[in-house]
Phi, psi and omega in degrees: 000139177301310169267017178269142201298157171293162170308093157271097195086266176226148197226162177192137202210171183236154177175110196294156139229197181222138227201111121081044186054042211231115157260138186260123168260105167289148158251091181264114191230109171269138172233142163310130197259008158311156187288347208277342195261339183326314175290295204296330155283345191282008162314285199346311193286313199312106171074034181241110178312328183209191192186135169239107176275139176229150180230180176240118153319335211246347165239072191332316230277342193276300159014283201266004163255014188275351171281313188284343189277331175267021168270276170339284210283339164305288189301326193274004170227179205284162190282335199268002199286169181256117204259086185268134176273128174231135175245134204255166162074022174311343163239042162231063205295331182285353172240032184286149190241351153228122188302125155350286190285332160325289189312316157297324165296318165324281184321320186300319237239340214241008197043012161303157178291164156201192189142160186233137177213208195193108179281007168269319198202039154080343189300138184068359184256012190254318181308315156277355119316246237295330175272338168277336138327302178300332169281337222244287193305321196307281202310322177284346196286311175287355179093016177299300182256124219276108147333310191255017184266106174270019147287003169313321195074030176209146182234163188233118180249118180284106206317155148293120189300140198222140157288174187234123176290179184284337187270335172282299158357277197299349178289317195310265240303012180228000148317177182231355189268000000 
C-alpha cells in the first residue's frame, strides 16, 4: 500500500503454504528496523527459523546497517536459521542507491539467500516466504533443524489421523504417490 505506515516496534501476522505437499503455517513477526527499536526487536530473533533482513535500494543507510543487524540474527538464533537478504524496492531502479551486484556479493561472502523484489508491486515477495519455508522444511528434512528442540523456531503438529470410506479407499489403493 503507498500509504502504509512503517513498522513500530513489532508487527505479527500468519499464513499457510504449502512446501513439498506439505502445510506450513508461517509465523511472521515484522520488526522495526530503526536503530532506536533494536533492544526491542532483538527478543524477536530468540526461536526464529529463519529471518528475512530487508534493506532499500534507494537507501544506503538501511544498506550499511545489514552488517550489525546479520551480527544480531547470528548470535540470537539457532546456527542452523535460514538467513534471506531482500534488497526491497526494485522498482525503483532510477533511484537506486545500492547496486545488485554489492548486495549479492554481501550476500554470497555471508552465506545468505538473496533477491530483490518490490512490496509496491509484488515481484519476488511470495518468492521469498516460499523459498525460505523451502530451506527451513529441507533443514528439519536433513536433521539441521531438531522438531523437538525448542530453540528450533519451529513446532510440529501431527495431522489427525482420518479414516477412509470405501470409495476413498479404493482411490488409495490406485494412486501412483
Amino acid at each position: 500500500m503507498a500509504d502504509c505506515p512503517h513498522t513500530i516496534g513489532v508487527e505479527f501476522g500468519t499464513r499457510i503454504i504449502e512446501v513439498c505437499g506439505q502445510k506450513i503455517k508461517l509465523q511472521i513477526w515484522d520488526t522495526a528496523g530503526q536503530e532506536r527499536f533494536r533492544a526491542v526487536t532483538r527478543s524477536y530473533y530468540r526461536g526464529a527459523a529463519g529471518v528475512l533482513m530487508v534493506y532499500d535500494i534507494t537507501r544506503r543507510s538501511t544498506y550499511n546497517h545489514l552488517s550489525s543487524w546479520l551480527t544480531d540474527a547470528r548470535n540470537l538464533t539457532n546456527p542452523n536459521t535460514v538467513i534471506f537478504l531482500i534488497g526491497n524496492k526494485s522498482d525503483l531502479e532510477g533511484q537506486r542507491d545500492v547496486t545488485y551486484e554489492e548486495a549479492r556479493q554481501f550476500a554470497e561472502e555471508n552465506g545468505l539467500m538473496f533477491v530483490e523484489a518490490s512490496a509496491k508491486t509484488g515481484e519476488n515477495v511470495e518468492e521469498a516466504f516460499l523459498e525460505t519455508a523451502k530451506r527451513i522444511y529441507e533443514n528439519i528434512q536433513d536433521g539441521s533443524l531438531d522438531l523437538n528442540a525448542a530453540e528450533s523456531g519451529v513446532q510440529h503438529k501431527p495431522s489427525a489421523p482420518r479414516t477412509l470410506n470405501n470409495d476413498q479407499q479404493a482411490n488409495k489403493e490406485t494412486c501412483s504417490c
